[in-house]
C-alpha positions, 0 to 999 in steps of 0.5 A: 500500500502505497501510504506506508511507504511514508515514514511518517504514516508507518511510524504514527501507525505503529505508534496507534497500534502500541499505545491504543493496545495497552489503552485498550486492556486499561479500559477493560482492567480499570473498571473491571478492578473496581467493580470485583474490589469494591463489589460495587457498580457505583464505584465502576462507574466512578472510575470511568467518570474520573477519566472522563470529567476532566476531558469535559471541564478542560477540554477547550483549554486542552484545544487552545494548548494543541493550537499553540504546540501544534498536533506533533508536540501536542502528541509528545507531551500526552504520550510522555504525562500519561506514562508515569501516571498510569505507571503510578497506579500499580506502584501504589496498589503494590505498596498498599498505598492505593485508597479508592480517592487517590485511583479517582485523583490519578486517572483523572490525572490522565484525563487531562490529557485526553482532549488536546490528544483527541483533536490533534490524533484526528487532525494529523490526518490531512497533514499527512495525506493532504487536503483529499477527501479521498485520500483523508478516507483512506487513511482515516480507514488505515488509522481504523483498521490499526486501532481495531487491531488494537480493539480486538486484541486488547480485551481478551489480552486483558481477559487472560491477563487478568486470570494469570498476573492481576489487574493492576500488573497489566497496567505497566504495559500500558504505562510502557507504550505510552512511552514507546509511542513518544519515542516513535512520534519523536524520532520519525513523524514531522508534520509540517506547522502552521502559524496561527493569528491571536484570535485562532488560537483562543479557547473557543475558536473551535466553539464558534465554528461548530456554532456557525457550520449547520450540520457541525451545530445540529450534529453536536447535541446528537453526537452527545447524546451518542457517545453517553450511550456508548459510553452507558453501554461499556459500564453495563456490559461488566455488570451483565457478565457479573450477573448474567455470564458467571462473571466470566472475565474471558467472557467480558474480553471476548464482548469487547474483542467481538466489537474490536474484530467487527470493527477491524473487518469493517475498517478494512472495507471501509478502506476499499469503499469510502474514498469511492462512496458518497459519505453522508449516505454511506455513513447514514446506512452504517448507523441503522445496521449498528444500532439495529444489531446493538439491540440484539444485546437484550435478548437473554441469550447464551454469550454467544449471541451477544458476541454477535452483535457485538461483531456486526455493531463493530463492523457498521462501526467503522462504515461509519467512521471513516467517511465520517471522519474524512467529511469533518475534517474536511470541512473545518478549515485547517487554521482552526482544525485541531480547536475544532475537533478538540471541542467536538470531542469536549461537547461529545464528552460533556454529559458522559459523567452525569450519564454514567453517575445515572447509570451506576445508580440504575445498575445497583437496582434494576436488571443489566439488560433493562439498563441496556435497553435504555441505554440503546434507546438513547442511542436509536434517538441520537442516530435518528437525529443524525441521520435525518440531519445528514440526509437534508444536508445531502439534499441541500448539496445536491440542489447546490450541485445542480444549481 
């Protein structure tokens, strides 16, 4: 494939694959710790939340800095803040020093994070592929194809882990490829900088463009909406295995490695069709075969049936991303790219915590599967909205076109 011969593409690949790995096996290892040694879902919950929360109150800052450094830098000193800290959870744990508050304080530490790493990992992109929308597709499908690698890897990794070295052991490989990540980024991916004016740099440039694009300003409140249902459903699912699949950890690792293979075939489809295939409607299509498949996940079933629709709801997974990746990025102009995406990010984050809070409250006192239907009822709203929203916009384009 003609894009890996960049060096700058192969390294930032390589670079996804590491960290997003170890990424991956903490989301599963974090929640998963608390939940079996504080029996509680609330605490779980908590533990998300903690990482979440700071994306949400200091994420417009964090777009303002990544504005500032620019996305290389900005990916640096993520990589190289988030490496101790994770390191510093199983240190303690080791020692007997780690209370509950002090977990909270630490992942929530990383958090900070999270933010001017999410808008500049989206913007990098067109850096390095140019300002093609094709092109931007393809690679944004690539950049998929590795981190669902990643997905569908990680969690039953986890999952074995967890059995033979513990949870808080596994988090010094993650501490490790963050490390790793750093050094390939330093050594090997330049992207060039762009100089921005005063104004394009403060905290809420991206804010005003998302309120003066039409589809960035309806897509927002649905986006939302969207990833509280995501984020919903990864807290119930451990609490389902508890009490519906034994409280099998390989079973919890096979759910979210179900979703990350999905997601892997369908990135790798996506990379065939998306640079060809107009994305407002591939996208919408991806979104009613994703959710239509999620709904399997309240049948009471054998595990073997959830597994199936967690592989076909990753697979519309990434039908989805791709195009719609290419079309954001695309869209914002470049001197005001990485605040722009960095607060999309902010504004999909921003009502998780409160979600979660919810859902902790819920899981303590009613059925994981009547949770879930909630949960997806969220969801199906959400892509509603998104997709009758994308559709005006094509028609809008169209008659555009043809005026």
């Amino acid at each position: 494939m003609n894009l890996l011969r960049d060096r700058r593409i192969a390294a930032l690949l390589t670079a996804e694959v590491i960290s997003s790995l170890g990424t991956q096996m903490t989301w599963l290892v974090l929640p998963w710790f608390a939940l079996r040694t504080t029996g509680s879902p609330q605490r779980m919950t908590w533990v998300i939340i903690a990482e979440i929360l700071p994306v949400a109150v200091l994420g417009f800052w964090g777009s303002a800095i990544a504005a500032r450094l620019g996305t290389r830098r900005t990916m640096l000193v993520c990589d190289l803040a988030r490496a101790p800290l994770v390191a510093a959870i199983p240190v303690l744990h080791e020692v007997g020093k780690l209370s509950f508050p002090l977990l909270l304080a630490i992942v929530a530490a990383t958090g900070v994070f999270l933010a001017p790493y999410f808008g500049v990992q989206r913007a990098v992109v067109p850096d390095l592929a140019g300002e093609d929308q094709g092109e931007v597709a393809r690679l944004s499908a690539l950049f998929q194809a590795a981190n669902r690698i990643t997905i569908f890897l990680g969690p039953p990794i986890a999952g074995v882990l967890i059995a033979t070295i513990g949870t808080a052991r596994i988090l010094y490989v993650d501490a490790a490829t963050y490390l790793v990540s750093f050094a390939l980024v330093l050594l090997f991916v330049h992207v060039p900088s762009v100089a921005l004016p005063a104004d394009e740099r403060g905290i809420l440039a991206g804010v005003r463009f998302i309120f003066r694009d039409r589809l960035l300003r309806l897509w927002t409140p649905a986006f939302t909406a969207l990833d509280i249902g995501w984020q919903l459903l990864f807290a119930t699912l451990p609490v389902l295995v508890v009490t519906h699949y034994h409280a099998d950890p390989h079973v919890l690792g096979l759910l979210f490695g179900g979703l990350g293979g999905g997601a892997l075939a369908g990135a790798v489809v996506a990379m065939k069709i998306a640079p060809r295939v107009e994305p407002l409607a591939l996208s919408s299509i991806a979104f009613v075969c994703q959710i239509s498949a999620l709904w399997i996940l309240v049948v009471p079933a054998p595990w073997e049936l959830p597994l199936a629709a967690m592989v076909a709801g990753g697979f519309s997974m990434s039908l989805v991303n791709a195009p719609l990746h290419a079309l954001l990025v695309l869209r914002i102009p470049r001197n005001v790219r990485p605040q722009t995406l960095a607060s999309f990010g902010v504004f999909q984050c921003v009502g998780s915590p409160i979600g979660l809070v919810l859902a902790g409250v819920a899981l303590a006192h009613y059925d994981a599967r009547s949770v879930l239907a909630v949960v997806l009822a969220v969801q199906t709203a959400a892509i509603v909205m998104i997709v009758t929203v994308a559709m005006a916009e094509r028609a809008s384009l169209r008659t555009a076109t043809v005026e």
